[in-house]
C-alpha positions in Angstrom: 52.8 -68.1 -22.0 51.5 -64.7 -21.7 48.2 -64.2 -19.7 45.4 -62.1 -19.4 44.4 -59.8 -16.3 40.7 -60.9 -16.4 38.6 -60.7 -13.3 37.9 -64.5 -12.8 38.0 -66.1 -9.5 40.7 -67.8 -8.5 40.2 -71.6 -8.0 43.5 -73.1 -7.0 44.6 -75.8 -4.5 48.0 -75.9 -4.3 49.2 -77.8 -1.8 48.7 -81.4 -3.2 51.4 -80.0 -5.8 53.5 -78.6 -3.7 56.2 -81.7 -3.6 59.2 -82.2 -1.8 61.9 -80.3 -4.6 60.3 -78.5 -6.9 59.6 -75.2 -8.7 56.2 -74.4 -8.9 54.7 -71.2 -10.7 51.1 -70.3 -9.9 49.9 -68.1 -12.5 46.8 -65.6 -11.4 45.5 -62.4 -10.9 45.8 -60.6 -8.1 49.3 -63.3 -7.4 47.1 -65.9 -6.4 46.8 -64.1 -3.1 43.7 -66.3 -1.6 45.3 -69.8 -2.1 48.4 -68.6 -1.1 46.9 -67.2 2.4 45.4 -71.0 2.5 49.0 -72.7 1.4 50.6 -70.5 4.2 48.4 -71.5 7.0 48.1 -75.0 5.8 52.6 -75.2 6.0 52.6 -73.3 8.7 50.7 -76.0 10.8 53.4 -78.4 9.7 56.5 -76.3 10.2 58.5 -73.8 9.5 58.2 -71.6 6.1 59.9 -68.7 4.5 58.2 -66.3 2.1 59.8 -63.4 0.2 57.1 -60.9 -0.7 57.4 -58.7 -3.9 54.4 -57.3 -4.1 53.4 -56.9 -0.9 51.1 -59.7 -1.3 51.2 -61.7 2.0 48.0 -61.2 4.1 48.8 -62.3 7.7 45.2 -61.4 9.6 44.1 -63.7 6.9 46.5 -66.6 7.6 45.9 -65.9 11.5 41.9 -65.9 10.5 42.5 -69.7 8.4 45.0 -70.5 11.8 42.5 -70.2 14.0 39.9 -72.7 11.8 42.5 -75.6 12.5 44.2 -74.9 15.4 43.9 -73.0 19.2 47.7 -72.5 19.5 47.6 -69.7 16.8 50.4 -68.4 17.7 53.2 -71.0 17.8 52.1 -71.7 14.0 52.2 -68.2 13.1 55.6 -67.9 14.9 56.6 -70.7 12.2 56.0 -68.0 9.5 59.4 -66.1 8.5 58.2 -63.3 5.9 60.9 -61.0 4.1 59.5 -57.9 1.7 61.1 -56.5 -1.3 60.2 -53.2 -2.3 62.9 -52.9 -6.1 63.9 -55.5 -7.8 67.4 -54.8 -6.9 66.1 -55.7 -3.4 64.6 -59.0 -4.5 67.5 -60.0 -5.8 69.3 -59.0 -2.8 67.0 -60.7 -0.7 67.2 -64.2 -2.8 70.7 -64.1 -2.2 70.6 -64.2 2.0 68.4 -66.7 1.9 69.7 -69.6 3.4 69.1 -72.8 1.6 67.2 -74.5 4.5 64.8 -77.9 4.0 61.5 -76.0 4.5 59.3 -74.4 2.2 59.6 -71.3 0.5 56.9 -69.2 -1.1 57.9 -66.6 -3.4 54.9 -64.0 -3.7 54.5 -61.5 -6.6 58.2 -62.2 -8.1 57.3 -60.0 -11.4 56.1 -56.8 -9.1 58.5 -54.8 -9.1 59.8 -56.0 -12.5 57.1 -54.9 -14.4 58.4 -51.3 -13.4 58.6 -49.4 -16.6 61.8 -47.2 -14.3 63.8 -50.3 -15.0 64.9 -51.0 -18.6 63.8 -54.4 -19.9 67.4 -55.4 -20.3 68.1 -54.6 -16.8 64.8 -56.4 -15.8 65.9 -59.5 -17.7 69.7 -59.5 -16.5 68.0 -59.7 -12.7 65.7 -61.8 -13.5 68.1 -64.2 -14.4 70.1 -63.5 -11.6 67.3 -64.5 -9.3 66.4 -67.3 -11.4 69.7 -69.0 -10.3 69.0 -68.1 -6.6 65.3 -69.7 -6.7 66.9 -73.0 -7.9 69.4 -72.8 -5.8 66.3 -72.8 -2.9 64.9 -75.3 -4.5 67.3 -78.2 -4.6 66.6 -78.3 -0.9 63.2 -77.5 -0.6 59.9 -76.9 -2.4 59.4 -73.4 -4.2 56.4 -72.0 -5.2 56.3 -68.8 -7.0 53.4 -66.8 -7.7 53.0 -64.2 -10.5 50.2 -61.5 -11.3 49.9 -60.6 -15.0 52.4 -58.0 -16.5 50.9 -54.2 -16.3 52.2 -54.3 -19.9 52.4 -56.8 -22.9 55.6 -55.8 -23.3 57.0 -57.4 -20.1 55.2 -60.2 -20.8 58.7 -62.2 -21.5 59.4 -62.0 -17.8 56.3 -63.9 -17.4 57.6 -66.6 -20.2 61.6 -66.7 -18.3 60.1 -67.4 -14.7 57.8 -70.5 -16.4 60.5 -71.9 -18.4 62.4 -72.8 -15.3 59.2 -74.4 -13.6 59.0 -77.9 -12.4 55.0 -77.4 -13.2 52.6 -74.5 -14.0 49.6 -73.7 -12.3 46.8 -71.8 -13.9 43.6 -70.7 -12.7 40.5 -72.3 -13.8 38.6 -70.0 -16.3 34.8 -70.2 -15.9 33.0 -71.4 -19.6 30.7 -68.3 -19.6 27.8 -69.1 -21.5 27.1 -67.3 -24.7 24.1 -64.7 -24.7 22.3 -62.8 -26.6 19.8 -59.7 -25.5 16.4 -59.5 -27.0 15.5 -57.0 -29.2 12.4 -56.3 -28.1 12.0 -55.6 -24.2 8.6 -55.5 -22.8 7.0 -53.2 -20.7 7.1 -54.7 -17.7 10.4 -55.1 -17.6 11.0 -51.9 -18.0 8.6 -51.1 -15.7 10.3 -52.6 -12.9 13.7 -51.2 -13.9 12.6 -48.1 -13.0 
């Protein structure tokens, strides 16, 4: 299920499928950063969340800026926000692994980042995968996951992509624009290239 990096907006609203015990994987460029900002504010005003950044994704002046839209106690919803950052993948793994299982959500930003580094052998990025793999549905038979992942910087670690999604509970894709099929004239007229000029 390999994806392309294209430079389509991103028109995703998560939360209605974010249920109670699940694995969800938001596929998108950029990690789905925008809808995510909106998830995490939205949880936030509900209770407590966890997210585990690998990408260094997580935008918190956003989230404060979307806090502020719904709320004037900004914040005691913020303070619901507990954010962790992983910087290898050896660390993400690490990080999966001391996360307590606890009945709140958890939002998994940019698993694949620092996977898709070409340092780290493919077998070695597989093996850790997995590992994590087990730790995410570990996380997730207590509470909803999501899990958002940017398109690999190669086609070659594209099968990271297709491990995370076979484990999902559902898969959420951005919605790709129809773009309309055009042709240029041969011919361009004088004023219009007049007024180029």
């Amino acid at each position: 299920m390999f994806f392309q990096a294209d430079s389509y907006p991103v028109d995703m609203d998560i939360l209605p499928a974010f249920r109670s015990t699940s694995l969800t994987v938001a596929c998108a460029p950029h990690a789905a950063r925008e809808p995510v900002s909106q998830l995490a504010a939205a949880l936030a005003l509900r209770g407590p969340l966890t997210i585990l950044d690998g990408g260094n994704r997580f935008q918190p002046y956003r989230v404060a800026h979307l806090l502020r839209q719904k709320t004037v106690d900004v914040n005691a919803a913020a303070k619901r926000i507990f954010i962790q950052r992983a910087f290898t993948c050896y660390q993400m793994l690490a990080l999966l692994e001391n996360t307590p299982a606890l009945r709140q959500p958890y939002i998994i930003l940019d698993l694949l980042a620092t996977f898709y580094d070409d340092h780290v052998p493919a077998h070695e990025a597989r093996r850790l995968l997995e590992l994590c793999l087990m730790q995410v549905e570990r996380l997730s038979q207590s509470a909803p996951v999501l899990i958002t992942l940017a398109p690999p910087i190669t086609p070659e670690r594209g099968f990271l992509v297709d491990t995370v999604c076979a484990r999902a509970s559902q898969i959420l894709l951005p919605e790709i624009p129809a773009q309309a099929e055009t042709q240029l004239p041969l011919f361009t007229s004088s004023l219009s290239l007049s007024t180029c000029h």
